[in-house]
DSSP file (Angstrom, degrees, kcal/mol; ACC not computed):
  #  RESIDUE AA STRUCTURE BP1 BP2  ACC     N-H-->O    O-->H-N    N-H-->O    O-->H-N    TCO  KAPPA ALPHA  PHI   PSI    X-CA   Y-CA   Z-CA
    1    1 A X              0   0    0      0, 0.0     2,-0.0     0, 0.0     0, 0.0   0.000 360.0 360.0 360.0 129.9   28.3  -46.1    8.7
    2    2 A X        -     0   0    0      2,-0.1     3,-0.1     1,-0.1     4,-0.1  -0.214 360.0-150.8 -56.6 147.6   26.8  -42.8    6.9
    3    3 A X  S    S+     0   0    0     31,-0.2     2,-0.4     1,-0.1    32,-0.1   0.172  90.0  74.7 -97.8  12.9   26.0  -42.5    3.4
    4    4 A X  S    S-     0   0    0     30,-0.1     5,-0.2    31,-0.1    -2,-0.1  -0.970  90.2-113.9-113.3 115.7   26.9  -39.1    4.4
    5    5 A X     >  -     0   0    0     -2,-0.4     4,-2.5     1,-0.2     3,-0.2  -0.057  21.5-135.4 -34.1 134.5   30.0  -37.3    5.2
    6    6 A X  T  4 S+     0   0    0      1,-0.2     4,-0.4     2,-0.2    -1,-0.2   0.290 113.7  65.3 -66.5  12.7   30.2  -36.2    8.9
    7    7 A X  T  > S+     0   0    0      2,-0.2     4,-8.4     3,-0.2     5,-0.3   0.757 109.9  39.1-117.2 -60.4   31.3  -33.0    7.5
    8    8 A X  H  > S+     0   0    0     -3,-0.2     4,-2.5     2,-0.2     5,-0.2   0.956 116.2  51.8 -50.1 -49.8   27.3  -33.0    6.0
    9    9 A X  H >X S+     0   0    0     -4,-2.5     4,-1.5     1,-0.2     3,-1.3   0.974 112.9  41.0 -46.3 -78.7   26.0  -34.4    9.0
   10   10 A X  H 3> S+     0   0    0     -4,-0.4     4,-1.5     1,-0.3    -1,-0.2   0.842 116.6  52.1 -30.2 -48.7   27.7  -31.8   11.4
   11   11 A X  H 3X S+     0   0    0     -4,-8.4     4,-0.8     1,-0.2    -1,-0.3   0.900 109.2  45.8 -80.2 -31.7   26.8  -29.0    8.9
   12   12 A X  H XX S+     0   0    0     -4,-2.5     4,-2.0    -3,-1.3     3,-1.2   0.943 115.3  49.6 -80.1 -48.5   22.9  -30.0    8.5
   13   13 A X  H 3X S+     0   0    0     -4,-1.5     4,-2.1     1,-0.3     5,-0.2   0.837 111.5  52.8 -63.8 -33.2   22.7  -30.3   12.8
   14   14 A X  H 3X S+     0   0    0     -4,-1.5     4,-1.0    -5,-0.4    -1,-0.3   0.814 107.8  45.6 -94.2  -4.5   24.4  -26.8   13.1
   15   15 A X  H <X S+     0   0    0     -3,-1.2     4,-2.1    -4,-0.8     5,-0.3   0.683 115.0  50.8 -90.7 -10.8   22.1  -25.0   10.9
   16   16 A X  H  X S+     0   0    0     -4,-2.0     4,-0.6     2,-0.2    -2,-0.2   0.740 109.7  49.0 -91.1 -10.6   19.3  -26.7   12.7
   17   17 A X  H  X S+     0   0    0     -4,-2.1     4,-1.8    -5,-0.3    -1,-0.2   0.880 104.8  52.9 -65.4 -48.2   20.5  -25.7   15.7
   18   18 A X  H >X S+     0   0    0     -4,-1.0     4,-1.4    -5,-0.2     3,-0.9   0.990 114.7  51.6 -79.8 -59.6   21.2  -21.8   14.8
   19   19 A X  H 3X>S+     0   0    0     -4,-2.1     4,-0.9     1,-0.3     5,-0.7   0.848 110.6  46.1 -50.4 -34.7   17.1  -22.0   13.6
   20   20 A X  H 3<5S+     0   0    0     -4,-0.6    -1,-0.3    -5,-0.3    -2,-0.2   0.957 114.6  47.1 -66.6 -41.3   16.0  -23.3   16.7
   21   21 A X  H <<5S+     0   0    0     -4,-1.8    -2,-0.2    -3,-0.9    -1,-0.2   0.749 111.4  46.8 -42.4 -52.5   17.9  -21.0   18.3
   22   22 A X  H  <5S-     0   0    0     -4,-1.4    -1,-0.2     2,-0.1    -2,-0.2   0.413 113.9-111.0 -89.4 -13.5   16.8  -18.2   16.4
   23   23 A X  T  <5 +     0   0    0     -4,-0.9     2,-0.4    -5,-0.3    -3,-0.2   0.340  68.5 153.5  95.1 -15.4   12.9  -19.4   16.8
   24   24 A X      < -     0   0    0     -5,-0.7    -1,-0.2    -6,-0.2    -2,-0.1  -0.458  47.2-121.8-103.1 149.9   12.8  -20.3   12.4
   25   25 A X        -     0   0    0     -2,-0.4     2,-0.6     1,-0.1    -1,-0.0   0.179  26.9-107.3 -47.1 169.9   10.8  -22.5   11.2
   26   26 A X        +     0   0    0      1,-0.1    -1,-0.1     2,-0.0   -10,-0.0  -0.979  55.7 150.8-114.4 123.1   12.4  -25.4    9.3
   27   27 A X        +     0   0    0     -2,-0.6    -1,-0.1    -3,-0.1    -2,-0.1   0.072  60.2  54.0-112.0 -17.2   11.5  -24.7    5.6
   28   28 A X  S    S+     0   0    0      2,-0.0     2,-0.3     3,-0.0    -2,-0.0   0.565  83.0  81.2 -96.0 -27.8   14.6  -26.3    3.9
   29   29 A X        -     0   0    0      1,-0.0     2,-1.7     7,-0.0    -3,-0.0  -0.855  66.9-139.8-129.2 166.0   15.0  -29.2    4.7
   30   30 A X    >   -     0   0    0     -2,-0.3     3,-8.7     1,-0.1     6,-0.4  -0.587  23.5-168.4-113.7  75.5   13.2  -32.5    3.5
   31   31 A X  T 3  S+     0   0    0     -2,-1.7    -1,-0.1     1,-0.3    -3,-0.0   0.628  80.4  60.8 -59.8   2.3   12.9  -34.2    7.2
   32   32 A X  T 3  S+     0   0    0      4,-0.0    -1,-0.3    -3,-0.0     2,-0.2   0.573  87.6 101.3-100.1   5.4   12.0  -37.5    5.3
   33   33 A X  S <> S-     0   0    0     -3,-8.7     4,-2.2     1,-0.1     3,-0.4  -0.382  87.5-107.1-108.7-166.0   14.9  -37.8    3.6
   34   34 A X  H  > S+     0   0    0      1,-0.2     4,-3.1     2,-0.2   -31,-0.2   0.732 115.9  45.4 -41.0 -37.4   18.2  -39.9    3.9
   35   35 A X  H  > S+     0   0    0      2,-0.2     4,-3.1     3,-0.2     5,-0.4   0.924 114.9  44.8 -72.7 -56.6   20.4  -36.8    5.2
   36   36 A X  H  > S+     0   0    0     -6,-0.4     4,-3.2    -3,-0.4    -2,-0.2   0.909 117.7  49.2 -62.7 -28.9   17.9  -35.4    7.7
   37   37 A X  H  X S+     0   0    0     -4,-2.2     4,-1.6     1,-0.3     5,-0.3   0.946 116.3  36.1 -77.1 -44.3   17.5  -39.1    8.9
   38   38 A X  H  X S+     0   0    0     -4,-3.1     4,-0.9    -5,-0.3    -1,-0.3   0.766 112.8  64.0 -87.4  -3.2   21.1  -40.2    9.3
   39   39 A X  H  X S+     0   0    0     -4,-3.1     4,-4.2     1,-0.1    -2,-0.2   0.930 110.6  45.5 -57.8 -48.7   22.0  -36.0   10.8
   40   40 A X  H  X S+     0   0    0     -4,-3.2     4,-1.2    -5,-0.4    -2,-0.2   0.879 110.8  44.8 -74.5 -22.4   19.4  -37.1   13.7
   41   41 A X  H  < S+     0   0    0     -4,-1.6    -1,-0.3     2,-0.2    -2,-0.1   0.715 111.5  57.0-100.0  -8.4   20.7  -40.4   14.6
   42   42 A X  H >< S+     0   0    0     -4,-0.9     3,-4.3    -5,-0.3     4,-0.2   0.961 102.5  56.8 -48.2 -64.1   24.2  -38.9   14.4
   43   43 A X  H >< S+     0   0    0     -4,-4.2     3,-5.3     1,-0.3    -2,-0.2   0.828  88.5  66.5 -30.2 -45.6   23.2  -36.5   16.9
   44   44 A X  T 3< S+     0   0    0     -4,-1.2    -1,-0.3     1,-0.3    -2,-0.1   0.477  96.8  60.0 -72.3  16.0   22.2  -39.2   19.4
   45   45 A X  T <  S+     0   0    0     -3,-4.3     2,-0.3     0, 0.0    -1,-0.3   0.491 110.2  53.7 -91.7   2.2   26.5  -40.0   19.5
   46   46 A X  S <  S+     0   0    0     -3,-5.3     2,-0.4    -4,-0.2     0, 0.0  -0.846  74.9 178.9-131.2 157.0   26.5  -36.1   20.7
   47   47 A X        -     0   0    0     -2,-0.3    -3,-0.1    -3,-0.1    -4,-0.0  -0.907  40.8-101.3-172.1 100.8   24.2  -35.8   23.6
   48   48 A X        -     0   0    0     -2,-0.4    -2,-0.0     1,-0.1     0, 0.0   0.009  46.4 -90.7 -49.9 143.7   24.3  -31.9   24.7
   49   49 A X        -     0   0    0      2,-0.0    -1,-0.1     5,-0.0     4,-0.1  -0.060  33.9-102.7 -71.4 176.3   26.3  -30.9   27.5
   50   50 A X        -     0   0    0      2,-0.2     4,-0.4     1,-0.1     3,-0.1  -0.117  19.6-128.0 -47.6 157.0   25.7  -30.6   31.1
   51   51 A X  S >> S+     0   0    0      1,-0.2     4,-2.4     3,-0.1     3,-0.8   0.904  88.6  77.3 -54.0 -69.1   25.1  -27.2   32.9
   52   52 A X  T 34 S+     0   0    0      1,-0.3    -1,-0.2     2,-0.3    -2,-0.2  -0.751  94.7  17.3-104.9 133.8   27.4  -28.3   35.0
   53   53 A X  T >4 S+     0   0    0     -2,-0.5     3,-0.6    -3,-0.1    -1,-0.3  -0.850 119.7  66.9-123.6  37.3   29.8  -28.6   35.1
   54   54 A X  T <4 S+     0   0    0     -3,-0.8     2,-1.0    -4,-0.4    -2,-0.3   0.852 107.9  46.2 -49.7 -49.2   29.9  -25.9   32.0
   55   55 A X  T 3< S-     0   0    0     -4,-2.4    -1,-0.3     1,-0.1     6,-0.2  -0.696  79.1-167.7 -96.2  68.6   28.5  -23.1   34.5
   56   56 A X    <   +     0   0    0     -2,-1.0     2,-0.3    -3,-0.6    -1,-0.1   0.719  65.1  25.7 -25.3 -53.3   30.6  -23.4   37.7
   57   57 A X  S  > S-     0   0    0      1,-0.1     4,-0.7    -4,-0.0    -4,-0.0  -0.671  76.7-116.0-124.2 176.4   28.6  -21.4   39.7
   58   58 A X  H  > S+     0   0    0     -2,-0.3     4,-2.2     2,-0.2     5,-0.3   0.921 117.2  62.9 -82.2 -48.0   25.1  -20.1   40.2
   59   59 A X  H >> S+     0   0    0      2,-0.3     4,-2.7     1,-0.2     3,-0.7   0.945 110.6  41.4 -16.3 -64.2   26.7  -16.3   39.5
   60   60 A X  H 3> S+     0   0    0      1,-0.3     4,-2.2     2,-0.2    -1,-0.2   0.834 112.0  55.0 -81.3 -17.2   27.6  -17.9   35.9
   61   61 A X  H 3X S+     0   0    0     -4,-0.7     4,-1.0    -3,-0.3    -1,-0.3   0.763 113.3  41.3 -94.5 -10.0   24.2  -19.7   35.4
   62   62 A X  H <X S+     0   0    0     -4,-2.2     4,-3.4    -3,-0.7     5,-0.3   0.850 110.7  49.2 -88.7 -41.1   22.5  -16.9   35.9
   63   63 A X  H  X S+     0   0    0     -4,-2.7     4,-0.8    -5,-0.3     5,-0.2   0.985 111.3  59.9 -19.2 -51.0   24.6  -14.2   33.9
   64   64 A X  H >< S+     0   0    0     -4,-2.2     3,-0.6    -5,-0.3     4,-0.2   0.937 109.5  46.3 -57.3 -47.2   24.1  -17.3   31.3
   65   65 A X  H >X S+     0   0    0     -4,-1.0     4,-1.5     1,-0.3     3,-0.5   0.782 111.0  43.8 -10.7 -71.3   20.3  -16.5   31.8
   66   66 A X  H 3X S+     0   0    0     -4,-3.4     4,-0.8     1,-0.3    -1,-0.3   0.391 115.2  45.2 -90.5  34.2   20.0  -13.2   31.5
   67   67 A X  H << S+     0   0    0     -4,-0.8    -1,-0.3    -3,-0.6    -2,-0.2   0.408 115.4  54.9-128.3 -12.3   22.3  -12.7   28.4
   68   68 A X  H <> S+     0   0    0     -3,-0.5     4,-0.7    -5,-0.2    -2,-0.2   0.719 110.6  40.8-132.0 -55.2   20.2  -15.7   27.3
   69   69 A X  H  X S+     0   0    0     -4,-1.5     4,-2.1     2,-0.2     5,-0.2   0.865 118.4  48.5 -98.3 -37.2   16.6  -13.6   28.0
   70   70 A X  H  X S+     0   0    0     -4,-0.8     4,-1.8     1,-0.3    -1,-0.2   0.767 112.5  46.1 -79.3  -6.0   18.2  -10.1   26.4
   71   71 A X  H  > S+     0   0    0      2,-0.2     4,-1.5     3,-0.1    -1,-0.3   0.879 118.2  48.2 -94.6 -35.2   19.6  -12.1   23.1
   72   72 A X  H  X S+     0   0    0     -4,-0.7     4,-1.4     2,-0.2     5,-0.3   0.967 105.7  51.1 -65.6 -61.5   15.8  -13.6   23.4
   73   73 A X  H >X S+     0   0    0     -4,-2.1     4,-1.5     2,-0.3     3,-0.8   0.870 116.9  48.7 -32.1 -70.5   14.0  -10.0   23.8
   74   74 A X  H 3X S+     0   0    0     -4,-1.8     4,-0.5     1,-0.3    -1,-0.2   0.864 106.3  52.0 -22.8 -61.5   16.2   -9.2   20.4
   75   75 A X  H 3< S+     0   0    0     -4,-1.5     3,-0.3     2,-0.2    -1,-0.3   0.771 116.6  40.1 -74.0 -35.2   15.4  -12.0   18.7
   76   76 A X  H <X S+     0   0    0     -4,-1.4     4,-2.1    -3,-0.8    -1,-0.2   0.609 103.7  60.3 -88.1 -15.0   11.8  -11.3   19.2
   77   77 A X  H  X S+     0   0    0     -4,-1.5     4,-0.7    -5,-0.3    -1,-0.3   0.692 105.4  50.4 -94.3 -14.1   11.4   -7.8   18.8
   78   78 A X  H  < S+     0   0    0     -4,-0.5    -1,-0.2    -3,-0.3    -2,-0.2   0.107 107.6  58.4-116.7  32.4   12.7   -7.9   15.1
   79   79 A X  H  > S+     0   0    0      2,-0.1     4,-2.7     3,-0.1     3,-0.4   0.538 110.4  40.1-103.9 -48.9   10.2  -10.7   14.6
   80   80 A X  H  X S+     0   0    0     -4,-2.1     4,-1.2     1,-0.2    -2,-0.2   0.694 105.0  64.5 -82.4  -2.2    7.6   -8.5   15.5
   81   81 A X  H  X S+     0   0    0     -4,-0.7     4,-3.1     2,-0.1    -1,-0.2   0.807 115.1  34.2 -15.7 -67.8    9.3   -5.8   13.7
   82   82 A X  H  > S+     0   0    0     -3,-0.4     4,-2.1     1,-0.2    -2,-0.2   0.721 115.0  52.9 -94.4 -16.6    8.5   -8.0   10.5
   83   83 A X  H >X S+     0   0    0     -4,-2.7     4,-1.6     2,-0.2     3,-0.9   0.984 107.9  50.0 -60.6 -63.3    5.4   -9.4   11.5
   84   84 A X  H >X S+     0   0    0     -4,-1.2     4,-3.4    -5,-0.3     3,-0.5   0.939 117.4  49.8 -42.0 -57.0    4.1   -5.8   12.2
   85   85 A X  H 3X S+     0   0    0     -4,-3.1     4,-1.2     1,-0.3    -1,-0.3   0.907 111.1  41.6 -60.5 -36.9    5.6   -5.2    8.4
   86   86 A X  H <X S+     0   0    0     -4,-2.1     4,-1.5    -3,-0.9    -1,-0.3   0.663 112.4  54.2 -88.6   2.2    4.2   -7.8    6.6
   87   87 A X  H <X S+     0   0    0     -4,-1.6     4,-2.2    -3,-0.5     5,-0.2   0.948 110.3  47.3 -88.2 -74.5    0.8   -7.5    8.3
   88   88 A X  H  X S+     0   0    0     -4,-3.4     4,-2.1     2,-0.2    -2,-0.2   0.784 114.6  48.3 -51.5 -30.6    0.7   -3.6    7.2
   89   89 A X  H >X S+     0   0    0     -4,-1.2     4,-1.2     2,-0.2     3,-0.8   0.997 116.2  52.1 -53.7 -66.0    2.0   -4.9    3.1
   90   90 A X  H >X S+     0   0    0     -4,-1.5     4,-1.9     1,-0.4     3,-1.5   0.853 113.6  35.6 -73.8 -60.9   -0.9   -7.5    3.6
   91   91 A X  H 3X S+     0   0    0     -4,-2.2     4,-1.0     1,-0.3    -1,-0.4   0.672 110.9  53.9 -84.1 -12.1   -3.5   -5.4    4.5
   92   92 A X  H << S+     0   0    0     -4,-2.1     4,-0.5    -3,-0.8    -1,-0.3   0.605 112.3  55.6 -69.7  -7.8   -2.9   -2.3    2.4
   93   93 A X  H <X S+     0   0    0     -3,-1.5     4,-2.5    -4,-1.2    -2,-0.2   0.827 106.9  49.1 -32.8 -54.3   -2.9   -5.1   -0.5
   94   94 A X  H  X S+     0   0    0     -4,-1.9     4,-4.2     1,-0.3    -2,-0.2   0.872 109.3  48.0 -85.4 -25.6   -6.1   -6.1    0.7
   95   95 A X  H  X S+     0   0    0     -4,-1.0     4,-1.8    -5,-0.2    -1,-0.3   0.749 111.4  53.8 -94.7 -29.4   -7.7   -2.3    0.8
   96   96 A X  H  > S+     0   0    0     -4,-0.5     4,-3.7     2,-0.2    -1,-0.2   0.932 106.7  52.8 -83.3 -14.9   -6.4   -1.6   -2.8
   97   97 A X  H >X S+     0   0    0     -4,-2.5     4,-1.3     2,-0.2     3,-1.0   0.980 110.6  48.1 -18.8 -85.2   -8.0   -4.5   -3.8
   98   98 A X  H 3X S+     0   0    0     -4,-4.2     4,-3.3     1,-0.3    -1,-0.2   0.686 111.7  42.6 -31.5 -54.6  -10.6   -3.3   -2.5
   99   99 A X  H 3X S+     0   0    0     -4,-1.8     4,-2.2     2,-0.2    -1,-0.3   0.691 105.8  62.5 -47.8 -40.6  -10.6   -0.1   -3.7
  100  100 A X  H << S+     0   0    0     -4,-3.7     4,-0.4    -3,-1.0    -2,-0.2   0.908 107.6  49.5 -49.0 -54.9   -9.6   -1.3   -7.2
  101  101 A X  H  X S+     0   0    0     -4,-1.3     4,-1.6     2,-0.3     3,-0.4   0.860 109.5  48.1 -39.1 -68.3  -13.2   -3.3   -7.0
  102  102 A X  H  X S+     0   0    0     -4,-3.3     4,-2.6     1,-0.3     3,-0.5   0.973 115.9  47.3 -48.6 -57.5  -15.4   -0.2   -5.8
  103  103 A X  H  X S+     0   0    0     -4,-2.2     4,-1.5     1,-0.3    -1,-0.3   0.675 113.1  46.7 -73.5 -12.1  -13.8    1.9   -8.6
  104  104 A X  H  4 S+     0   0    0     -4,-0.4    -1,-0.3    -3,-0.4    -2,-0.2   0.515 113.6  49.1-128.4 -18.1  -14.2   -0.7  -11.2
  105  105 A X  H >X S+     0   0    0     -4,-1.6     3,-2.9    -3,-0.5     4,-2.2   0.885 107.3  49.3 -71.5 -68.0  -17.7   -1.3  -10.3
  106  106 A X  H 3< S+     0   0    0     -4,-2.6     4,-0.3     1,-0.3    -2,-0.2   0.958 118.3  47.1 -55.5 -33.2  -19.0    2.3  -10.2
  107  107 A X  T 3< S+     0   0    0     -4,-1.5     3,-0.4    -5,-0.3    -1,-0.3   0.838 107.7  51.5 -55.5 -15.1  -17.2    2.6  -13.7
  108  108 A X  T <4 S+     0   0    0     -3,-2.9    -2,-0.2     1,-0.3    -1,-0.2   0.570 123.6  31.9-122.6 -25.8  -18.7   -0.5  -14.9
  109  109 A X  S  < S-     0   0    0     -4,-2.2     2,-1.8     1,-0.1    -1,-0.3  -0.048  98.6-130.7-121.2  42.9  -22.3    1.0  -13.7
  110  110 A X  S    S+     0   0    0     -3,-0.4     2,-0.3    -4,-0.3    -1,-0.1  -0.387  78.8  14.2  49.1 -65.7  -21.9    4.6  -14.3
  111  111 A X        -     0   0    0     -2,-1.8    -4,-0.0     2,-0.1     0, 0.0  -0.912  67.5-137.3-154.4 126.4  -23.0    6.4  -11.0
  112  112 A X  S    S+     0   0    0     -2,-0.3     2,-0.7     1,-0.1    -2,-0.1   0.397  78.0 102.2 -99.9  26.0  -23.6    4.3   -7.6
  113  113 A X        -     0   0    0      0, 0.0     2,-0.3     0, 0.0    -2,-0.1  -0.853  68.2-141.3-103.3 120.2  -26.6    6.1   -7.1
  114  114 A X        -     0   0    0     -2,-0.7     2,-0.2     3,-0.0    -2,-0.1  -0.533   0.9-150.9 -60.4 130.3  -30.1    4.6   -7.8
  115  115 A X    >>  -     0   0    0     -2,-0.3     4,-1.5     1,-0.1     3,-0.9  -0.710  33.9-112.9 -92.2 160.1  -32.9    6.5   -9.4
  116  116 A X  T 34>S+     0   0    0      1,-0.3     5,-1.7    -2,-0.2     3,-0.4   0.904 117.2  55.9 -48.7 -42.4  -36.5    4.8   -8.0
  117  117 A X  T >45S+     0   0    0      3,-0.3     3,-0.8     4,-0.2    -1,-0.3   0.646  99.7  54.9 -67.0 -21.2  -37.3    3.6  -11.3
  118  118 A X  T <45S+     0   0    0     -3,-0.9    -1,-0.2     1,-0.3    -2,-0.2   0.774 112.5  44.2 -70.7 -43.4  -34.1    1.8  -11.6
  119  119 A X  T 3<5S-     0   0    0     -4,-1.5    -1,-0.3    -3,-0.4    -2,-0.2   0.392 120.9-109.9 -94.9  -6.1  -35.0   -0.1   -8.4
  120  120 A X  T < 5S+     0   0    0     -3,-0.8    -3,-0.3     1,-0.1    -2,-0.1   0.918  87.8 113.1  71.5  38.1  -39.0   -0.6   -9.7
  121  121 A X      < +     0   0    0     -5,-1.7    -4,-0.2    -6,-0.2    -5,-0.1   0.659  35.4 121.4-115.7  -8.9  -40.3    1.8   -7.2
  122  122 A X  S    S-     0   0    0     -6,-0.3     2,-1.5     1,-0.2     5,-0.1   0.087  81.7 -90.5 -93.9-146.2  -41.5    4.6   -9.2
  123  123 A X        -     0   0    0      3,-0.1    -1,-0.2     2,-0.1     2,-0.1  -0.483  59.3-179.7-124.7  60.4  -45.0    5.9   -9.2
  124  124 A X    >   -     0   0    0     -2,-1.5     3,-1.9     1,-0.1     0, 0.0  -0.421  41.7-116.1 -49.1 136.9  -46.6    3.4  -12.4
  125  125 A X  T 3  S+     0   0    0      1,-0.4    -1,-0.1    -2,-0.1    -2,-0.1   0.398 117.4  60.2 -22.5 -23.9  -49.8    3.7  -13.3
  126  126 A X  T 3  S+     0   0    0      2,-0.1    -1,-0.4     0, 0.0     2,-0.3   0.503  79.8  93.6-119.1 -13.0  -50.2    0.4  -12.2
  127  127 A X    <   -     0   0    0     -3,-1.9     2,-0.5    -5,-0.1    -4,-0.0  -0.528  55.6-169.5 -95.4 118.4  -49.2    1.0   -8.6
  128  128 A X        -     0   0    0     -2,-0.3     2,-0.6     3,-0.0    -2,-0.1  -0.995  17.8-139.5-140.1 142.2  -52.6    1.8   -6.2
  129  129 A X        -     0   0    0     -2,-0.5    -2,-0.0     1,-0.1     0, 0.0  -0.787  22.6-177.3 -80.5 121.7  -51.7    3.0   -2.7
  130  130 A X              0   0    0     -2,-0.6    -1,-0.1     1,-0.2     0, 0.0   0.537 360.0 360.0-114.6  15.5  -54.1    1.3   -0.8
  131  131 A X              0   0    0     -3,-0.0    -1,-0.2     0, 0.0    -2,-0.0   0.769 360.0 360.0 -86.8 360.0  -53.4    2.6    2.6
């Protein structure tokens, strides 16, 4: 006996199914608690089926295959789609930073050019060449 409707049980397994499925991460769900615990030992009354004799022939297991590898190919190409996208956010983030920084330095010091005297180099009285 659940303290969960099978309705919950069923519904929590099928969304973790379409994420696995779909390659995303599990974000959602609180895998120590009471729901996740009694969804998994639910599962083990459901034991996925066989290939066979779901796939009759070798014909249908591989059609299942490649319809399997192009739905994969999909799935992956608009992850790297979004990778590609948030990569390009992150790092033109990081270069106005940056930029934000330079400008707000040379304001902060007028001019990012040194004179020699600024730097203690220039030609003091006190200064003997000795080469």
């Amino acid at each position: 006996a659940y303290s969960h409707s099978e309705h919950e049980l069923a519904s929590l397994l099928h969304n973790l199914d379409i994420n696995t499925h779909f390659r995303m991460p599990n974000v959602y769900y609180q895998t120590q608690g009471t729901l996740y615990s009694e969804a998994m030992s639910y599962r083990q009354q459901f034991p996925p089926p066989p290939f066979y004799p779901r796939f009759q022939t070798p014909e249908a297991w591989n059609e299942y295959r490649r319809a399997d590898q192009v739905e994969y190919e999909a799935i992956m190409d608009r992850n790297e789609a979004v990778f590609y996208e948030q990569y390009g956010a992150h790092m033109r983030a990081q270069e106005e930073q940056r930029a934000a920084a330079s400008a707000s330095a040379a304001a902060s010091h007028g001019s990012p050019m040194f004179t020699l005297s600024e730097l203690g180099m220039d030609d003091s009285p006190g200064f003997q060449n000795f080469m």
